[in-house]
C-alpha positions as CSV (number, residue, x, y, z in Angstrom):
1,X,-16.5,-115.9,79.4
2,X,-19.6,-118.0,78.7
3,X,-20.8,-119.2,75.3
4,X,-24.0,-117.5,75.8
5,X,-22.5,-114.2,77.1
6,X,-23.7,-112.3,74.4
7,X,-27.0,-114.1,73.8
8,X,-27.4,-113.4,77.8
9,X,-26.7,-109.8,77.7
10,X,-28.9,-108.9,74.4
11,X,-31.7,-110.3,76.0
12,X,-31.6,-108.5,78.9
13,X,-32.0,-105.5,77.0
14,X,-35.3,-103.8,75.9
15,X,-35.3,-103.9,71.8
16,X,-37.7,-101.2,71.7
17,X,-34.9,-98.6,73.2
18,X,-31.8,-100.3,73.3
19,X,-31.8,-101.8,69.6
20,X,-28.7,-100.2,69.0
21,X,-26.6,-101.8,71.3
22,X,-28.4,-105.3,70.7
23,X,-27.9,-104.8,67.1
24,X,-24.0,-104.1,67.7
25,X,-23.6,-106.5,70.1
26,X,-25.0,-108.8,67.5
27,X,-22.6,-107.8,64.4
28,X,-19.5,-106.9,66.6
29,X,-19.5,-109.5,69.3
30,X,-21.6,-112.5,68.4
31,X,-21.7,-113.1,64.7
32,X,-19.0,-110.8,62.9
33,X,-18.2,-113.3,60.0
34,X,-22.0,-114.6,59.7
35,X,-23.3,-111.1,59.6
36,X,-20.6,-109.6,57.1
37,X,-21.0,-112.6,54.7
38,X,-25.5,-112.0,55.6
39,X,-25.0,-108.2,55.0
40,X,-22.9,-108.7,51.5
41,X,-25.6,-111.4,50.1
42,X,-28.0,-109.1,51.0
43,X,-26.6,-106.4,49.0
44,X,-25.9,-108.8,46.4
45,X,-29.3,-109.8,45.8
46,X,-30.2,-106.3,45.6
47,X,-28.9,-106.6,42.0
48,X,-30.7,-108.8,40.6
49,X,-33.7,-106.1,40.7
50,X,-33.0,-104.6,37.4
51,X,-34.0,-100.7,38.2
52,X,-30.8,-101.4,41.2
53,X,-28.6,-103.1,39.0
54,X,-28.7,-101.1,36.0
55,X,-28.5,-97.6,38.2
56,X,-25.2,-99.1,39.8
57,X,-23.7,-100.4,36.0
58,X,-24.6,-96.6,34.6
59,X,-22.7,-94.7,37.4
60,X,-19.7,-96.8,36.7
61,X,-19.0,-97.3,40.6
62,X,-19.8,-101.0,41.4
63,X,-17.7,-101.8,38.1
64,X,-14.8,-99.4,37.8
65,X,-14.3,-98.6,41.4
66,X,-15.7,-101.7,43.0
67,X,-13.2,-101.9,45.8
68,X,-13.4,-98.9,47.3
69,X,-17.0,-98.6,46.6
70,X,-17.3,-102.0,48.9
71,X,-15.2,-100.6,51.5
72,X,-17.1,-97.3,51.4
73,X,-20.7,-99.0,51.8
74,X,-19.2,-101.4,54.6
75,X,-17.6,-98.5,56.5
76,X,-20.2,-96.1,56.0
77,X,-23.3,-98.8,57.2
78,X,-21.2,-99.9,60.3
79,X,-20.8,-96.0,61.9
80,X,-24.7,-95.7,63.1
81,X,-24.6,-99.2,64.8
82,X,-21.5,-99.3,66.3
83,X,-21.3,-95.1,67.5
84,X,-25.1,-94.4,67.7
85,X,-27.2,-92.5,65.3
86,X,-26.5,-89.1,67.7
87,X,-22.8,-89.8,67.2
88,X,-21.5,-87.2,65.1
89,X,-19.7,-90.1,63.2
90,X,-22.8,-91.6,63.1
91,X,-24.8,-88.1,61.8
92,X,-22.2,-87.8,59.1
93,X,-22.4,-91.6,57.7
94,X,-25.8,-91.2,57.3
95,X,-25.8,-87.8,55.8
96,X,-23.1,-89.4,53.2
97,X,-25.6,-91.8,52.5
98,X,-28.4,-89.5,52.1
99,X,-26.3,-87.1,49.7
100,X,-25.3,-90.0,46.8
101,X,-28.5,-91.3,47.2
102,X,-30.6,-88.1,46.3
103,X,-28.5,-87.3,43.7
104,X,-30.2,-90.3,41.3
105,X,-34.0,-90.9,40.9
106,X,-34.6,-93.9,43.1
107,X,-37.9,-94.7,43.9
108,X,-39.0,-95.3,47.0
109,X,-39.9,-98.9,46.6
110,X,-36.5,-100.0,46.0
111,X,-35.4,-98.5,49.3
112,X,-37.4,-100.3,51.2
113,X,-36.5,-103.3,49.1
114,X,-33.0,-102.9,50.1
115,X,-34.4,-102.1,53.6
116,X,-35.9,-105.3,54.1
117,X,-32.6,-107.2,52.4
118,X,-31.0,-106.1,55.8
119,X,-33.5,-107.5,57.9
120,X,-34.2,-110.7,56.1
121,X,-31.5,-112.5,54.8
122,X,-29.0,-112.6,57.8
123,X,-32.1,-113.9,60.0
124,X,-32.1,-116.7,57.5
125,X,-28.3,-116.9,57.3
126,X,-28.0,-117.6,60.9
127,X,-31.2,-119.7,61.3
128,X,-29.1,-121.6,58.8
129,X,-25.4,-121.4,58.8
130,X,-25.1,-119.6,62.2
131,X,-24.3,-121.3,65.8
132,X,-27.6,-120.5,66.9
133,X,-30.5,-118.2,65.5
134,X,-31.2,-114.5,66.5
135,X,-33.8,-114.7,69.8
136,X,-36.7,-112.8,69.6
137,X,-35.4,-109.9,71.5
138,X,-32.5,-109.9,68.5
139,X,-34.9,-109.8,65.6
140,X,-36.8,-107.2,67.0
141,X,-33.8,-105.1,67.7
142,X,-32.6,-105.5,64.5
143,X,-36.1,-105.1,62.7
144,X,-36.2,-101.6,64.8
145,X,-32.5,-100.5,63.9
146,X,-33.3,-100.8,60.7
147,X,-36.6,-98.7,61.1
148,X,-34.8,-95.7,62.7
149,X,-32.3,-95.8,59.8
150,X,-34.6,-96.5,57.0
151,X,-36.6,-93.3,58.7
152,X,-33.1,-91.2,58.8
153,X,-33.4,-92.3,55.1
154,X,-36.7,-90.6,54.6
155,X,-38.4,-93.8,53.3
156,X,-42.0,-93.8,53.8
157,X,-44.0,-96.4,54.8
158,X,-41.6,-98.7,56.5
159,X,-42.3,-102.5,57.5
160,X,-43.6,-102.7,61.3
161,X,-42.5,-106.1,62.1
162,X,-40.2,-109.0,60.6
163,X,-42.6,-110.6,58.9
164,X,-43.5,-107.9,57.1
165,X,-40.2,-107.0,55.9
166,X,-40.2,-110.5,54.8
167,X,-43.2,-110.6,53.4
168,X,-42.2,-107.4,51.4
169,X,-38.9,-109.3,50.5
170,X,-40.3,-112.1,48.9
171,X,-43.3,-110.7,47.2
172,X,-40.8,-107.8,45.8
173,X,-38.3,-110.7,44.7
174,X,-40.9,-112.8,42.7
175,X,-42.2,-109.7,40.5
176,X,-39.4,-107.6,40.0
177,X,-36.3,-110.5,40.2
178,X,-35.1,-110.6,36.2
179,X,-32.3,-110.5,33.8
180,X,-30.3,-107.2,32.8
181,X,-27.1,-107.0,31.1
182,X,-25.7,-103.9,33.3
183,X,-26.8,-105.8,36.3
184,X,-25.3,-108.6,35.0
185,X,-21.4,-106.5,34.8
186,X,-22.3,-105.2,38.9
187,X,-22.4,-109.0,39.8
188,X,-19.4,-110.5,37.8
189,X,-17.1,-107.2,38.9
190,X,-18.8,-108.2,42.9
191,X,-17.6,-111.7,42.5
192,X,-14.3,-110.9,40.9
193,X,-13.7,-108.7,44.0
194,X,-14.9,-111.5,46.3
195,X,-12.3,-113.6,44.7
196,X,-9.9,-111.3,45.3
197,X,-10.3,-112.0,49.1
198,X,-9.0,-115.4,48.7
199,X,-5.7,-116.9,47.6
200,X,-5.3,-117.3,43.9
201,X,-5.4,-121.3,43.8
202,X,-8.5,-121.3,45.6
203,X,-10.6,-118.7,43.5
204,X,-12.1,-121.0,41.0
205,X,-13.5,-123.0,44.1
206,X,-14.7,-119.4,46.1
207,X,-16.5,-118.9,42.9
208,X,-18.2,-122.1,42.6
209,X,-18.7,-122.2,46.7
210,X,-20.4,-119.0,45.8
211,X,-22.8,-119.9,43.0
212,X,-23.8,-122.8,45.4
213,X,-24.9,-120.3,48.2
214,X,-27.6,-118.4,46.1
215,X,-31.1,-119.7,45.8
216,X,-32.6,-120.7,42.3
217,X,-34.2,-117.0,41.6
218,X,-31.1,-114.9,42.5
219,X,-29.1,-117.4,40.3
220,X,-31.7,-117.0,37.6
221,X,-31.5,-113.5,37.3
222,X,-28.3,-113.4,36.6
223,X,-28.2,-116.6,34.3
224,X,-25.8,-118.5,36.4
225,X,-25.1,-121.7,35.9
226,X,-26.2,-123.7,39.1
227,X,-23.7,-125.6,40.6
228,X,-24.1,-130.0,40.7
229,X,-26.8,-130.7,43.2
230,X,-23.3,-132.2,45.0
231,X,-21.5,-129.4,45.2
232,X,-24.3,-127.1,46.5
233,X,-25.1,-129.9,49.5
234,X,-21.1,-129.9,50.4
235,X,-21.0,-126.0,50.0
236,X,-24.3,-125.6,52.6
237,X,-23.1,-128.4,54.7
238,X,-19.6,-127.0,55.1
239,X,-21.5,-123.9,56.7
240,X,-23.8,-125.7,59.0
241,X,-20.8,-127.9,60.1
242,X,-18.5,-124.4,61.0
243,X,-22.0,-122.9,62.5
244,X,-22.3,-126.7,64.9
245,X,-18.7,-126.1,65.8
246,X,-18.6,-122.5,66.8
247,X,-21.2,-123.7,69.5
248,X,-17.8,-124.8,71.3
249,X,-16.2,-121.5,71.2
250,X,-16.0,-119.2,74.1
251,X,-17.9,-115.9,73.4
252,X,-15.7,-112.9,72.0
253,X,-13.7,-110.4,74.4
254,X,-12.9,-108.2,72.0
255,X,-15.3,-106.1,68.7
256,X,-14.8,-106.6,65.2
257,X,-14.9,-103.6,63.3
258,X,-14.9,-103.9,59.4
259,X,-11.6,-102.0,59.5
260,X,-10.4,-105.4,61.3
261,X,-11.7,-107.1,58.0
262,X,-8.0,-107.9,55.7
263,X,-10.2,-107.1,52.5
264,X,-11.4,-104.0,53.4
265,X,-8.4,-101.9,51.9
266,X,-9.2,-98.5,50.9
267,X,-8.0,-96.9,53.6
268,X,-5.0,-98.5,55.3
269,X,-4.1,-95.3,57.1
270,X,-7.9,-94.5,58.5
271,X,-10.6,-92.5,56.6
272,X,-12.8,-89.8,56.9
273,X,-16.2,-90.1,56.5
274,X,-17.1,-86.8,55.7
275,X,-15.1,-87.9,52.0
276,X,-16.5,-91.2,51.8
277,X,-18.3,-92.2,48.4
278,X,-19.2,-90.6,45.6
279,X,-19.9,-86.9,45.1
280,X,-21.6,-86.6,41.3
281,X,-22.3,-83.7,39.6
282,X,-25.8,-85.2,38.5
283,X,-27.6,-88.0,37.4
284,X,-25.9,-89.7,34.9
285,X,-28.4,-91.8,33.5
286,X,-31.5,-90.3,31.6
287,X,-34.0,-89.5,34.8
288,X,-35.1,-86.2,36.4
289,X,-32.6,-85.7,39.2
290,X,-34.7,-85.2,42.3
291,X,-35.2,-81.5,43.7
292,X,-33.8,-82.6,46.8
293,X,-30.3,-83.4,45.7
294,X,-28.0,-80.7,46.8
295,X,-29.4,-81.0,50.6
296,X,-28.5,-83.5,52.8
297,X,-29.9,-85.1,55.5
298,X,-29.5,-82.5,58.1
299,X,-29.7,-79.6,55.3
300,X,-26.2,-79.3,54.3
301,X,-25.0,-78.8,51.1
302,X,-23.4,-81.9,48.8
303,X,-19.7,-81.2,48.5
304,X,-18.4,-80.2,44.8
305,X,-17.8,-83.2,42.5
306,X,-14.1,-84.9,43.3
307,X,-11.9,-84.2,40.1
């Protein structure tokens, strides 16, 4: 198959009404690694936010439960882009989404933060880390997938093009990007888990590989200690050199899934993803839990809390 296969294909498509397949063609086929490792610094950054950060600390999930609560978001993000919103599968990821979400007082806002996060940082990762950067037909079908889902989200007034999810990205970054113990605990028990993915001898290295790959805010935020200007030039270089080498590579045959993924490991005998996440009772930190929080996205109600 030829290098370009992919990069052929997605750009014979129209992004305006075949985003979806574009958009899986992108994360499944052409960039798996890239976009997994793009998608998980996105969500990462999202922490640094402190109204985020602290909200995931209180509820106990991202530091308690962190693996499973990873495999859950993974699983549960991938089931609209690789089946199709109208998928059933699909349907119900979303609705899980919906239903943990509307059970907290999140503002608006920080959705489409966390909307843009999507969009931004894996065009940035691949322009560059990646073999090659998304085309335009790519972006667009990615800013438009994420669009549709932010809108199956209920988020109002949702960035039209790239640049304004970037803009929105940065801007969002620069006033709300600050210190907050809680948030602090959601990034440690992140990068614990991330070490976890590694073999033991080579943790201390992941985690330094790691500190090297955030930019000076997102490290401020959390008060990490940069890594020597050395070490972050070898990490960023190592990626560039993988990215100029994969240009040799045939295109892949065959889909990842995150299933495929050996640190996703939850659910070693499949899942369901009706049961996926969490199912609280409430709020549990001190806001007004919103009216809409026993409805889900199609109406139904939340499941009772697992005991």
């Amino acid at each position: 198959m030829r290098r370009d296969h992919w990069k052929l294909v997605n750009d014979s498509l129209d992004p305006e009404t075949q985003f979806t397949e574009i958009y899986r063609n992108v994360v499944m086929y052409e960039f798996p690694w890239d976009m997994n490792q793009a998608l998980s610094f996105a969500l990462f950054r999202t922490y640094a936010v402190p109204g985020i950060g602290r909200l995931l600390d209180q509820t106990g999930e991202f530091t308690g439960a962190v693996q499973k609560r990873y495999d859950d978001t993974a699983i549960l993000l991938e089931q609209p882009f690789r089946l199709g919103f109208d998928h059933p599968q699909g349907r119900a990821a979303v609705r899980r989404i919906n239903q943990m979400h509307r059970a907290y007082d999140i503002p608006d806002h920080e959705f489409r933060y966390v909307l843009s996060t999507f969009v931004v940082v894996p065009k940035r990762w691949l322009d560059d880390y990646g073999k090659r950067p998304l085309t335009p037909t790519e972006l667009r079908a990615s800013v438009n997938y994420y669009r549709t889902l932010g809108r199956h989200m209920n988020i109002p007034d949702i960035p039209e093009t790239y640049d304004d999810f970037a803009r929105l990205m940065d801007d969002y970054e620069a006033e709300h990007f600050a210190f907050d113990e809680g948030a602090r605990r959601v990034a440690d028990a992140t990068l614990q888990l991330m070490l976890t993915f590694h073999p033991r001898p080579a943790a201390r290295g992941v985690e330094v590989f790691s500190r090297a790959l955030m930019d000076p805010p997102l490290r401020a935020a959390f008060r990490y200690a940069a890594p020597h200007p050395l070490v972050e030039r070898a990490s960023r270089g190592a990626l560039k050199v993988r990215g100029l080498a994969l240009r040799a590579f045939p295109a892949r045959t065959r889909a990842q899934t995150v299933q495929d993924l050996k640190w996703i490991r939850s659910y070693p005998d499949g899942y369901d993803v009706e049961r996926m996440g969490t199912f609280p009772a409430g709020c549990p930190v001190p806001h007004p839990v919103d009216a809409r929080a026993d409805v889900g996205e199609s109406g139904s109600s939340i499941p009772p809390a697992a005991t």
